[in-house]
C-alpha positions as CSV (number, residue, x, y, z in Angstrom):
1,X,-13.9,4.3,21.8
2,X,-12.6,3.9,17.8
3,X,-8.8,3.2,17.9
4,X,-6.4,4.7,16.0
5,X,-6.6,3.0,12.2
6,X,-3.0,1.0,11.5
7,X,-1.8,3.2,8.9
8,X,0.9,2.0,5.9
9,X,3.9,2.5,4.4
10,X,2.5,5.2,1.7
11,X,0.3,7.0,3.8
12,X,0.4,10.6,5.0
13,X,-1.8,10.2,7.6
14,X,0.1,12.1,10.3
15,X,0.1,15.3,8.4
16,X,-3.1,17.4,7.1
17,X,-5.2,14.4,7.7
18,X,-4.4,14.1,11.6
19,X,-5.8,17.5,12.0
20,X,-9.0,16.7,11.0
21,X,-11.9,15.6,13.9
22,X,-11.5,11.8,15.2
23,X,-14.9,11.5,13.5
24,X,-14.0,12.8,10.2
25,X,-10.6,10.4,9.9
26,X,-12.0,7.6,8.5
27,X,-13.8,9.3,5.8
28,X,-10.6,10.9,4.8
29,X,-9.0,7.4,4.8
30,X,-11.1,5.9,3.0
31,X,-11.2,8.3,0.0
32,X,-7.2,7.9,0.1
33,X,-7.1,11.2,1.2
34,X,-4.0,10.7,3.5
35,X,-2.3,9.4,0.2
36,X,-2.3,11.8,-2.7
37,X,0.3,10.2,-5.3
38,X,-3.9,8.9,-6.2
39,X,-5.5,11.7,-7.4
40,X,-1.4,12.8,-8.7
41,X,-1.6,10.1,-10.9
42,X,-5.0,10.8,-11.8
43,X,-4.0,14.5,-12.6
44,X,-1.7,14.5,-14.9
45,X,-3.2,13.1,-17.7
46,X,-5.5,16.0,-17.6
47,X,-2.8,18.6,-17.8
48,X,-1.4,16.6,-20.5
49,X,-4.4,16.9,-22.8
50,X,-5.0,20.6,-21.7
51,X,-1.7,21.6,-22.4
52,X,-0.9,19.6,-25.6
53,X,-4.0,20.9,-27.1
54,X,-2.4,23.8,-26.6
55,X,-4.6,25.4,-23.9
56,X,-2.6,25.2,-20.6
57,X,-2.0,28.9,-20.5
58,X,-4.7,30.6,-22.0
59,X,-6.7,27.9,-20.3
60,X,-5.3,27.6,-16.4
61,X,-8.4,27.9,-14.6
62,X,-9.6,24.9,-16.1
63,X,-6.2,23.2,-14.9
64,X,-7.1,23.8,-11.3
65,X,-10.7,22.8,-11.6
66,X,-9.8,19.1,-12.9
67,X,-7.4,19.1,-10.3
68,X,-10.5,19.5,-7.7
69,X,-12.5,16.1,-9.9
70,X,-9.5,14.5,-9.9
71,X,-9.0,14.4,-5.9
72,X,-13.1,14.2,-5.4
73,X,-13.2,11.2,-8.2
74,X,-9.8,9.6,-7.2
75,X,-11.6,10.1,-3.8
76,X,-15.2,8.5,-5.3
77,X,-13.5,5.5,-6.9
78,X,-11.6,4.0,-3.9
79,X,-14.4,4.4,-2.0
80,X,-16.7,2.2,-4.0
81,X,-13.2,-0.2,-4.6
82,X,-13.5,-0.8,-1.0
83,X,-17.4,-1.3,-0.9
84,X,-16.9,-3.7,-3.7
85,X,-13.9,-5.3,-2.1
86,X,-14.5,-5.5,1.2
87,X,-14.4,-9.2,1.5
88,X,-11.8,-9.5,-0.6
89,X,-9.7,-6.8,1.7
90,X,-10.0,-8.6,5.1
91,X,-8.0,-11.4,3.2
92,X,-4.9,-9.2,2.5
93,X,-2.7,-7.7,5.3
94,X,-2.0,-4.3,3.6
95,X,-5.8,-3.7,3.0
96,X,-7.6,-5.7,6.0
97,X,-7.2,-2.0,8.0
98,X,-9.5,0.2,5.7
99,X,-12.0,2.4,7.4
100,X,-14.8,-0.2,5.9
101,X,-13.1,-3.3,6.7
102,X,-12.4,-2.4,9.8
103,X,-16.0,-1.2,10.7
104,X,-14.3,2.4,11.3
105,X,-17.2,3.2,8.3
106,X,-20.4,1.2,8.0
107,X,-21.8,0.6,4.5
108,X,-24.4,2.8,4.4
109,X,-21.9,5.9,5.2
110,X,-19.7,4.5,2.8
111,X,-22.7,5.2,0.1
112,X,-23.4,8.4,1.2
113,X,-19.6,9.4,1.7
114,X,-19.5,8.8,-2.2
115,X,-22.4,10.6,-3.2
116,X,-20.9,13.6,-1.5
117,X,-17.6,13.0,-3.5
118,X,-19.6,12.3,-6.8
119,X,-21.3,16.0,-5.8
120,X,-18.1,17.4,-6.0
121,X,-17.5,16.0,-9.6
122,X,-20.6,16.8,-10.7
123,X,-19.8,20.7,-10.0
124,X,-16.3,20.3,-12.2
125,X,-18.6,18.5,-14.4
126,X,-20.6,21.5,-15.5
127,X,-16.8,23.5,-15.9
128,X,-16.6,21.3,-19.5
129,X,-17.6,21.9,-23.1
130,X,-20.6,19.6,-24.2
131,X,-18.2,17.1,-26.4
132,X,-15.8,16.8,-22.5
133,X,-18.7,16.5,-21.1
134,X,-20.0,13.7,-23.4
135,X,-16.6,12.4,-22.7
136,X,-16.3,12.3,-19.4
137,X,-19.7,10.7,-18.8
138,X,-18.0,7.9,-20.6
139,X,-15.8,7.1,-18.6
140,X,-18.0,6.1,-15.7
141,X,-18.7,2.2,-17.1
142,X,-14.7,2.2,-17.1
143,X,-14.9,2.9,-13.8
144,X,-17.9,1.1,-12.6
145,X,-16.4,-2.0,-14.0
146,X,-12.5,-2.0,-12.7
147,X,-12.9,-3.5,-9.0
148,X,-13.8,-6.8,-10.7
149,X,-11.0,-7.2,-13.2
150,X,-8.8,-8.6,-10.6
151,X,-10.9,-11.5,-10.5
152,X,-11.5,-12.2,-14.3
153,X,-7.8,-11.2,-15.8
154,X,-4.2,-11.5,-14.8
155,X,-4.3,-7.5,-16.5
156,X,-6.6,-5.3,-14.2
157,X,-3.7,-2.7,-14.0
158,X,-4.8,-2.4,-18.2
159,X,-7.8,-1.6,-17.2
160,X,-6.4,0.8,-14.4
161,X,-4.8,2.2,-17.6
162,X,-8.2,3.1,-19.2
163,X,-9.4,4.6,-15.9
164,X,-6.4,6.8,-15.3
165,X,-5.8,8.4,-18.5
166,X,-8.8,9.2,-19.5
167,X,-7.9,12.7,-18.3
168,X,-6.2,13.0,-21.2
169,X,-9.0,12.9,-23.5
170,X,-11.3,15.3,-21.4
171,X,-8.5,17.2,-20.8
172,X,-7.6,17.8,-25.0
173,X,-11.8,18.3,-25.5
174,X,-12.2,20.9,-23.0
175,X,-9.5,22.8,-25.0
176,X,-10.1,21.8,-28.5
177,X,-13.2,19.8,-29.0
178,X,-12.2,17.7,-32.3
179,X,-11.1,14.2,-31.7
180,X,-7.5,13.9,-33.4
181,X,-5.0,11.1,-33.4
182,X,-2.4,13.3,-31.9
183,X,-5.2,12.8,-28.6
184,X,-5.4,9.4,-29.1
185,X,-1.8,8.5,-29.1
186,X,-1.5,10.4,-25.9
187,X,-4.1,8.7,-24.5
188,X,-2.5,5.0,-25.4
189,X,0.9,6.5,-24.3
190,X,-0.4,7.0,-21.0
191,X,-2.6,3.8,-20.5
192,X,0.8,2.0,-21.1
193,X,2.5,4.2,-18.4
194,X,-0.1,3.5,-16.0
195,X,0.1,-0.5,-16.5
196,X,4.3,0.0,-16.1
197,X,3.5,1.8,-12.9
198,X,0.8,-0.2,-11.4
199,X,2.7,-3.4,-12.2
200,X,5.4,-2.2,-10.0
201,X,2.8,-1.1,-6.8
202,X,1.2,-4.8,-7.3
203,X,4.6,-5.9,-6.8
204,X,3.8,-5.4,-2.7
205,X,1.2,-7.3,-3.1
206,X,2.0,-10.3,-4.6
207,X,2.3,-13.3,-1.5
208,X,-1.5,-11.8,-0.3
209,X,-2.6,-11.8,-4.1
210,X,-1.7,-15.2,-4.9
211,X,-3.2,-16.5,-1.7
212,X,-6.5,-15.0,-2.1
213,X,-7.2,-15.8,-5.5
214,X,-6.5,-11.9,-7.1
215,X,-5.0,-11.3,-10.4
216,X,-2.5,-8.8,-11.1
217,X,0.5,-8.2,-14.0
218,X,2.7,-8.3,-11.6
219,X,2.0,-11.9,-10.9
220,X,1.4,-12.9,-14.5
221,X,5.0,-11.6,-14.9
222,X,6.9,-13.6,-12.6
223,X,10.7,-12.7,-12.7
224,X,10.0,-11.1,-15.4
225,X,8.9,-8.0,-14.2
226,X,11.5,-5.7,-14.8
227,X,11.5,-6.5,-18.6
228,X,7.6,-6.2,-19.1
229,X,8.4,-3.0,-17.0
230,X,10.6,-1.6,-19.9
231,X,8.0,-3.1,-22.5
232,X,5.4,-0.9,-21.4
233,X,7.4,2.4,-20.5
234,X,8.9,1.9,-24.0
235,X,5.3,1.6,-25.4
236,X,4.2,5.0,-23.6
237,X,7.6,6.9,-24.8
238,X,6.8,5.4,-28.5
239,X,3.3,6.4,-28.1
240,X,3.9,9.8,-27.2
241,X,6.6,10.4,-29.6
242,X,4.1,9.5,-32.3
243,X,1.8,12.4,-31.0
244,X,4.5,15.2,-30.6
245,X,5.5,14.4,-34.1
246,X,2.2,14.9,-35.4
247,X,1.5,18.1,-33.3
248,X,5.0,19.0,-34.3
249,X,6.9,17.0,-37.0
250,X,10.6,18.0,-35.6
251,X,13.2,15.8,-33.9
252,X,13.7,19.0,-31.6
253,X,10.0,18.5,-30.4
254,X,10.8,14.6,-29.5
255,X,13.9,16.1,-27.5
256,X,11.1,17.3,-25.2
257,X,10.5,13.6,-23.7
258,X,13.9,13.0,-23.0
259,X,14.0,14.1,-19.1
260,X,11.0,11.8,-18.5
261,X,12.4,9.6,-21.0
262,X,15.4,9.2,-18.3
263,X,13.3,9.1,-15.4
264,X,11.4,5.9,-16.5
265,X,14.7,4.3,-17.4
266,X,15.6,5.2,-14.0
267,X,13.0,3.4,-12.6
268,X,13.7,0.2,-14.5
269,X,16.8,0.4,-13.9
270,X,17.1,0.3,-10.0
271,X,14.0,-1.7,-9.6
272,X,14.0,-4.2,-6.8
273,X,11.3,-6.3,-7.3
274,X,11.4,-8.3,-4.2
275,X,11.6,-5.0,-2.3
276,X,8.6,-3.8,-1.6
277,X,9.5,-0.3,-0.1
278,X,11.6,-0.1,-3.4
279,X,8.6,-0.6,-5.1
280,X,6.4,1.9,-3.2
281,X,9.2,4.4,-3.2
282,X,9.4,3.8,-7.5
283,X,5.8,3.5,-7.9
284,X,5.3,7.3,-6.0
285,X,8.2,8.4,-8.2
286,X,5.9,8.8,-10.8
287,X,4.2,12.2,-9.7
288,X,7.6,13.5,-11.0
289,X,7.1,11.8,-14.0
290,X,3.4,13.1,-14.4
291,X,4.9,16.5,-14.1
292,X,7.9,16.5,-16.4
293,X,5.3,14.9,-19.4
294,X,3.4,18.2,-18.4
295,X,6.5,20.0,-19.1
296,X,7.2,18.0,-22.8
297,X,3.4,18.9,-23.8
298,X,3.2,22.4,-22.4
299,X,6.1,23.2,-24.6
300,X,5.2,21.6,-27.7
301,X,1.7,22.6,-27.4
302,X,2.8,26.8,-26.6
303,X,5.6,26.1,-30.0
304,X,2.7,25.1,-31.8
C-alpha cells in the first residue's frame, strides 16, 4: 500500500487536493497542483498584457481561458522538470519526495500525465489569434530548455524569467496583434520581477544546491542577496514605468505602480535571507503583487 507523500512547507495538499482518490494524488502533486502560487505567477503576466493592451474588459473571457493554460502548462512544465530532474531531485531534501522520485509515479505515467496537460493547452491554444498563436508556439524551446540551466549558469531564475512572462506577450497579441515597445517593456519588466522573486525561493535551497552541484542567483549572490533583490525589482518598476509612459505619457499614469511599487519595497525590506520560511512566505507574497500590476495596467489601459 502507497504511503502518504511527505508534503512541504508551501503546499496545500490537505485542502482540494486531499479530496481527490488515493490514486489520483500523485498526479496532482506532481503537476504542483496542491501549490498554486505556480500557475499565479504564471497568470499574471497574461492579464497584464490583456489588460494593458487595453482588452481586459471588452476581452474577459479570454482572461479566464489563459487562466485554464496557465494551471494546465504551469502543470505540463513541472512535470517534465521532474522527469528531467529526477536524479538530481533524490539529491536534495525539499525535492527527494516528488511523486516521480519517490516511485509514487513511474516514468511512463509521468509522459502520459503530460500529454494530458499539454491537451488541455492545446484547447486554450486554439482560443488565440494567429500572431498569439505564432507567439505562444515560441515559447515552447524556452521551456523545453529551462530544467538544464541550473547546470550550465549561476542565472537559471533569468531564464525562469523568459518562461514566466511570456504571458505577457501572448497576452497583449491576443488583444492587439502589433508588436509595440510598450509590450516589450512589459515583458522585460516582468522577466526582472520573476528573477527578484525566484532568487528569494532559491534562497531555501541553497545548503542542498551547493552540495549537489546546482546553480542558482541566489548562490551567485552570497550576502548579497538582498541588494541584487532591490536591483532587479528596481529594474521591473523602471521597466514598466517606461511602458505606461508610452501607453500614457502622464506622471498620473506612473502613480498607478506605486501600490506594487510599495509592496516590492516591502519585500526587500523585511527579507530574512537565512530564513527560509521568510523566504517562502515573501516569495508567495507575490500573487498579491501579480494582482495589484493587474490593477496599474487595467487602469491605464481602460484611460487609454
Amino acid at each position: 500500500m502507497q504511503s502518504e507523500p511527505e508534503t512541504l512547507p508551501d503546499t496545500e495538499y490537505r485542502g482540494l487536493i486531499g479530496l481527490l482518490p488515493a490514486a489520483a494524488r500523485p498526479f496532482a502533486l506532481l503537476a504542483r497542483l496542491d501549490r498554486p502560487i505556480g500557475w499565479w505567477l504564471l497568470f499574471w503576466p497574461c492579464t497584464w498584457g490583456v489588460a494593458l493592451a487595453g482588452g481586459a474588459v471588452q476581452n474577459w473571457e479570454l482572461i479566464f481561458w489563459l487562466l485554464l493554460g496557465s494551471i494546465a502548462m504551469r502543470g505540463a512544465g513541472c512535470v517534465y522538470n521532474d522527469i528531467v530532474d529526477r536524479d538530481l531531485d533524490k539529491q536534495v531534501e525539499r525535492t527527494r519526495s516528488r511523486p516521480l522520485t519517490s516511485g509514487a509515479v513511474s516514468l511512463k505515467a509521468a509522459w502520459a500525465w503530460l500529454g494530458v496537460l499539454c491537451l488541455i493547452g492545446l484547447v486554450v491554444w486554439l482560443q488565440l489569434g494567429m500572431t498569439a498563436k505564432l507567439m505562444a508556439l515560441a515559447s515552447l524551446a524556452l521551456v523545453a530548455a529551462y530544467p538544464f540551466m541550473k547546470r550550465i549558469t549561476w542565472w537559471p531564475q533569468a531564464w525562469l524569467g523568459m518562461v514566466f512572462s511570456w504571458g505577457a506577450l501572448v497576452g497583449w497579441l491576443a488583444v492587439a496583434p502589433e508588436f509595440s515597445s510598450a509590450m516589450l517593456l512589459l515583458y522585460a519588466g516582468s522577466i526582472f520581477w520573476v528573477i527578484g522573486y525566484d532568487t528569494i525561493y532559491a534562497l531555501q535551497d541553497r545548503e542542498d544546491d551547493a552540495l549537489v552541484g546546482i546553480r542558482s542567483s541566489a548562490l551567485r549572490l552570497g550576502d548579497n542577496v538582498r541588494f541584487g533583490v532591490l536591483v532587479f525589482y528596481g529594474l521591473a518598476l523602471a521597466s514598466w514605468a517606461g511602458a505606461f509612459w508610452i501607453m500614457r505619457p502622464q506622471a498620473l499614469g506612473l502613480a498607478a505602480l506605486i501600490p506594487i511599487g510599495l509592496h516590492l519595497a516591502w519585500q526587500v525590506g523585511t527579507l530574512k535571507s537565512g530564513d527560509g520560511e521568510d523566504a517562502l512566505n515573501k516569495f508567495r507574497s507575490n500573487r498579491f503583487a501579480g494582482f495589484l500590476m493587474f490593477l496599474a495596467c487595467l487602469v491605464l489601459g481602460q484611460a487609454g
